[in-house]
Each structure stands twice: as structure tokens, then as C-alpha cells.
N, C-alpha and C positions, 0 to 999 in steps of 0.2 A: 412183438407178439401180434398177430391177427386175428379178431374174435369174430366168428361166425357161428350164427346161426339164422332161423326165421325170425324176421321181425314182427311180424305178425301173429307169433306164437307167445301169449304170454304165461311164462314157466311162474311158478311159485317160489314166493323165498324161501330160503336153506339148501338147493339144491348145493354140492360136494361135487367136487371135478375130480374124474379118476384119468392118470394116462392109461392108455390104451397099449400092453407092451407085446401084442405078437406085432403090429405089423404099426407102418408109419404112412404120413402122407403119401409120399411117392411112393409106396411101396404097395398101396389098396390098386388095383386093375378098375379099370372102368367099365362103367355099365355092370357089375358082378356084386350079386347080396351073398354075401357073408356074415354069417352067425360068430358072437362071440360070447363068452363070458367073463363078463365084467362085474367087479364085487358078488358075488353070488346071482344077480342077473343075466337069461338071455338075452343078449340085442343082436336087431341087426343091425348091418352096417352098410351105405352104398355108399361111393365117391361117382359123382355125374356131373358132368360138366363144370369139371372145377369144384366143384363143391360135396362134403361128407355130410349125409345125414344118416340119424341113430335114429332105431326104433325097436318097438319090443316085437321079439322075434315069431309070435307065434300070431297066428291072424286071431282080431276079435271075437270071431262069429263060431269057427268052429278049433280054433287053438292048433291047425295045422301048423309049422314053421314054415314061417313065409320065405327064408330061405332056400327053398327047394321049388319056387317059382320061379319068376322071370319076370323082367321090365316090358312092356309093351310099349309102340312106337313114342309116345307123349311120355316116356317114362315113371308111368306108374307103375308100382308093384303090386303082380298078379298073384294072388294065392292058387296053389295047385288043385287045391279041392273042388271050390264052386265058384273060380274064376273072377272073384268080387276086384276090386282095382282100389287102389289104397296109393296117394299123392307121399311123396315121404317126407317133404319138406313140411305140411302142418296133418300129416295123418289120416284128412279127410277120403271117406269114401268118396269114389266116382262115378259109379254104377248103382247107386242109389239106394240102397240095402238098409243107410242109416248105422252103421259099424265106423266107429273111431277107432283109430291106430294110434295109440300113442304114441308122440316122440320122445327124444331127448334132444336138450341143447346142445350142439357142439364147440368147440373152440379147436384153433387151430396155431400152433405155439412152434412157430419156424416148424419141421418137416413131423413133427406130435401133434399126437391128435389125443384130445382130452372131451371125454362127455360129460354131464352134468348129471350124478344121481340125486336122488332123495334121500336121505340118510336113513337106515331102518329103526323103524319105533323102538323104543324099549319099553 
């Protein structure tokens, strides 16, 4: 098993690993944001340079899904609306708006790919 995520992000305890069952490591395209849902969740998902990161799918600022942008050169993810730029590995705005992007943890389990949710309240 190889566990990846940002090391720098630190998740809260309880997060729940979900497998991810449309598609598998080798099977995500590069550089390409794809929307999924997972446990009753949007995320998105990228795989970039070797590496998958999970995020929720809709931008902070105006709840576009950020799905239906694009990566710009340094790979950040561009919302279609107002162009704001969002890091996927810890979320952070880039263009200085002040708008957090959530992440999620990833793991990555031989050619599965499992995210970290938060379990829902009861």
C-alpha cells in the first residue's frame, strides 16, 4: 500500500476511506478535473504529475463546479466564472480572493484510489 497525501495539510481525526469505483489509478487522464460522487458528496478529482488530488467540487466564492474549468500553466485549478486559481494539493487561493478550497486526503492502494471523508453527523 502507498499512502499519499499533502503533508502539510493537516486533516482532522475520524476521517472514513471510501474506494473510488468508476475509475482507478491508471485509468484517471492527466492534467483532466473530473467530478465524482462519492458517499453522497461532490469531489473533484485530478491526477498531475504522478500524483491524485480530491477536492470539493464546486468553487468556494461562487459554488460554480470547478470541474468545467481548467488547469493553468503551474497547475492550478481555474474556476470558469471569475477566473480565481485554487492549488489542489492544500486548497489555497492564488490570486488572492482569500476563498479556501477544501481538500480531501488521498491514499493510493496498488492501482485504487481511496479518499478520506468525514463521516455524516447524526
Amino acid at each position: 500500500m502507498s499512502f499519499q497525501h499533502d503533508d502539510n495539510t493537516n486533516y482532522p481525526p475520524g476521517f472514513e476511506w471510501y474506494k473510488t469505483e468508476r475509475f482507478t489509478y491508471s485509468s484517471l487522464q492527466d492534467n483532466a478535473l473530473t467530478e465524482i460522487e462519492l458517499n453522497g458528496k461532490r469531489i473533484g478529482i485530478l491526477k498531475r504529475q504522478e500524483r491524485v488530488y480530491a477536492f470539493a467540487a464546486k468553487c468556494p466564492h461562487a459554488g460554480v463546479p470547478l470541474c468545467t474549468g481548467w488547469l493553468d500553466p503551474q497547475g492550478r485549478i481555474v474556476c470558469p466564472e471569475h477566473k480565481y486559481r485554487f492549488d489542489p494539493a492544500n486548497g489555497r487561493n492564488t490570486t488572492g480572493e482569500g476563498y479556501k478550497l477544501f481538500t480531501y486526503p488521498v491514499q493510493l492502494r496498488g492501482d485504487e484510489v481511496w479518499i478520506g471523508l468525514m463521516p455524516p453527523v447524526i
